[in-house]
N, C-alpha and C positions, 0 to 999 in steps of 0.2 A: 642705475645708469649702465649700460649698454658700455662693451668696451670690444676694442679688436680695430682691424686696418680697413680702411674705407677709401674708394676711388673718389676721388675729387675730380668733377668733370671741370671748376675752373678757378682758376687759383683765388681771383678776385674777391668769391662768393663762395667762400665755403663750406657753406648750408644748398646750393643748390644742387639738386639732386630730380632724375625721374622717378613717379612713384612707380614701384613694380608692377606687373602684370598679371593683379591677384585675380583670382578664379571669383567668378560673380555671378549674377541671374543667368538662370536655361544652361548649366554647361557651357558659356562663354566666360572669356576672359576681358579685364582691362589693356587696350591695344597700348601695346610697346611704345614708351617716346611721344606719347601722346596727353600725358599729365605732369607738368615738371610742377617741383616748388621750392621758394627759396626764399633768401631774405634779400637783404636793399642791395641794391648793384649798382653802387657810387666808386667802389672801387677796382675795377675789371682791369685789367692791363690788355696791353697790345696783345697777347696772344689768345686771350678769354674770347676776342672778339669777332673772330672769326668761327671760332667753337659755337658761338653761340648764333651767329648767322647761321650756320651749317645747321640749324636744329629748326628751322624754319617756322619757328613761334607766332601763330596769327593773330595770338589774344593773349595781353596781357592785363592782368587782375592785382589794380595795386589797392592793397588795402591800410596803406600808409595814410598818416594823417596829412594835413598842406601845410604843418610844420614840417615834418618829416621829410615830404617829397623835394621839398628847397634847400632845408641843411644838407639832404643828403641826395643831391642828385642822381639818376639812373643812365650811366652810361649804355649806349644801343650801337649798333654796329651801320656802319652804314650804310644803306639798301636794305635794312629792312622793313616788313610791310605789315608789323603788327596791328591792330588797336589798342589801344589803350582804354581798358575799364575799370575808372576811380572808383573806386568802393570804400573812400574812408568811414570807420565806425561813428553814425550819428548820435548816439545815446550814450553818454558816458561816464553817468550821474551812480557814486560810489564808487568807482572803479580809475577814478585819476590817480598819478603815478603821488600826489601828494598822500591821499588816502593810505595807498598802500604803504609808503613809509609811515606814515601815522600806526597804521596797526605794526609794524614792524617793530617801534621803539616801544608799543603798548604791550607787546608777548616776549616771554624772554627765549632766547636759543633762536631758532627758526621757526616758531609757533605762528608769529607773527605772519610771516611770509608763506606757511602751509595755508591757512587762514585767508589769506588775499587770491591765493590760485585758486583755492576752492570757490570764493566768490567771485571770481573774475569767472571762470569756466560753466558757472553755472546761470550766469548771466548771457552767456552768449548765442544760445538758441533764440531767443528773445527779441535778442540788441540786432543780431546779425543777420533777423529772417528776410529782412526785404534785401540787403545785399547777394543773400543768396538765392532769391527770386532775381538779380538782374544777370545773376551771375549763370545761372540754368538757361534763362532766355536767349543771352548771347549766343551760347551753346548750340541753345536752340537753331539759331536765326540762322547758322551754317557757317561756312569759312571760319571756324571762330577755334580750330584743332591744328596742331595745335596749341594747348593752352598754357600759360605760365601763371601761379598764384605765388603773391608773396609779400610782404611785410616788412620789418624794420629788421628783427630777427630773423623770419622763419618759422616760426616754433608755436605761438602761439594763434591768433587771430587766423592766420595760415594752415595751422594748425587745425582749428575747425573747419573751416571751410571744403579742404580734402577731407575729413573725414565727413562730412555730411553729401559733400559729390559721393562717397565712395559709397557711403549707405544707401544711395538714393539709386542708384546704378547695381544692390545687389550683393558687393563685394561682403564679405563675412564680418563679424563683430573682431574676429580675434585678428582676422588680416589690416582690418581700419586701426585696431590700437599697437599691432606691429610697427605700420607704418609711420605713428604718431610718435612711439619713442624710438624710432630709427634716428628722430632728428639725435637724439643724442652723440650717434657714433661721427655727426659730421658738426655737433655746436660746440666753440670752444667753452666749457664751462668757467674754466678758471680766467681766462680772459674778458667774457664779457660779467662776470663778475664784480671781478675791479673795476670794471667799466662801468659796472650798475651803481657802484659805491660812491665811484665820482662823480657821478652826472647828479646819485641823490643830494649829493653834501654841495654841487655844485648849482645845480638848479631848482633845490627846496631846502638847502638851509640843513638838512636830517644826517646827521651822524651813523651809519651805522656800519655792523660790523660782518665783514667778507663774509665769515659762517653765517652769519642770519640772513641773508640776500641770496646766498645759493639757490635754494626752492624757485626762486625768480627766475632763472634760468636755465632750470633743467625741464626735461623735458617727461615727466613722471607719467604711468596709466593712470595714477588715481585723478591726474586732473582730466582727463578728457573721458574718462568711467563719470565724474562726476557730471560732465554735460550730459551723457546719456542717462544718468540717472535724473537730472533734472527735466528733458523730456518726457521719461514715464511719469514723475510725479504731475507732471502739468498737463501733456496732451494725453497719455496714458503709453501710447508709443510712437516708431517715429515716422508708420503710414501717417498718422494720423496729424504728428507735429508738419509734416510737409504738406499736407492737404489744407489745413486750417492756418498754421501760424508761416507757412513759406508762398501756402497757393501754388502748388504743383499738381495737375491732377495726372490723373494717369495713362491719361495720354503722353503728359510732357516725358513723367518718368522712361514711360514704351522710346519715346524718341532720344533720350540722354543713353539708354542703352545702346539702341540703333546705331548710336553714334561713336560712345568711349567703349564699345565690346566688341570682339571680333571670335 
């Protein structure tokens, strides 16, 4: 876990953050303020909301479920002129939050919950390629920069999705899993913790204990090494996972540049 002082652009959403402006295909770069990501934005207060007007977001990418997006409403500012692209995960067979406590009380220490992020992460090239096919096209379609991705947390689902824009656009391996465990220095660990503990004992019955739940909500390189690793084992690499398992050809790629490089 990543430590040190981190600017919070709003108080509400304390994962929300621009990805930086890492160096990628031909000697360009990723344009400034042009890729934000974040998790659920139900709790913005009066001054988050002007901040986030000011950042003139034209696409928003919720990849919450329609549980999620109703218990946890997303406050907007208003005049703004986003869209809105639902991208909730359609395939979610092994990978429900009951499951994951189930291996949790099955492995002793935090076995259990290493065990679930590997499976979870490795499942998600897979689960997540047509959302990332709507999600390029948007892109594509224009007006669509820029863009907001983001989640319940942040951290994970979110989590891949910037990292597969990021590879797709160029950006380096070691820059994309920079970016992936930056979430750490803005996720409360030990808060959404106890929060994972309660919800488990509250909406499945599962006992378990703060140490073995941690892994759940850190933000570790071995889990998003492990998506890339499961790309090479399946398409061989990840031209190839986007051509075949996303349907990106290379055209789109030439234009996703065109558009997030400057």
């Amino acid at each position: 876990m990543l430590s040190g002082a981190v600017e919070r652009l709003l108080a509400g959403a304390t994962n929300f953050r621009p990805v930086a402006p890492y160096a990628a295909a031909d000697g360009r770069h990723l344009r400034a303020d042009t890729v934000f990501r974040s998790g659920e934005l139900s709790q913005l207060d009066e001054q988050d909301l002007p901040k986030l007007l000011a950042l003139n977001i034209r696409l928003v990418c919720d990849l919450r479920s329609g549980h999620e997006q109703s218990e946890y409403l997303s406050r907007w500012p208003e005049g703004s002129t986003h869209v809105l692209l639902d991208l909730p995960e359609r395939e979610s067979s092994n990978a429900s939050p009951q499951r994951i406590f189930e291996l949790i009380n099955q492995h002793p220490g935090d076995a259990g919950a290493l065990i679930a992020m590997d499976m979870l992460y490795r499942r998600k090239p897979r689960s997540f390629a047509g959302n990332l096919k709507r999600l390029c096209d948007a892109i594509l379609a224009g007006d669509a920069l820029p863009v907001l991705i983001h989640c319940h947390a942040g951290k994970d689902r979110t989590g891949f999705m910037v990292a597969m824009l990021l590879e797709a656009i160029g950006v380096s391996r070691a820059d994309i899993i920079e970016d992936y465990v930056t979430t750490g220095l803005y996720f409360p660990v030990e808060a959404e913790t106890l929060a994972m503990v309660d919800w488990a004992r509250r909406a499945y019955g599962h006992e378990i204990a703060p140490a073995a739940a941690v892994p759940l909500v850190e933000a570790r390189r071995d889990y998003i090494e492990a998506t890339f690793d499961e790309i090479s084992k399946t398409w061989g690499d990840t031209d190839c996972y986007f051509a075949e398992a996303v349907g990106l050809t290379a055209d789109d790629r030439a234009g996703l540049k065109d558009l997030l490089l400057v």
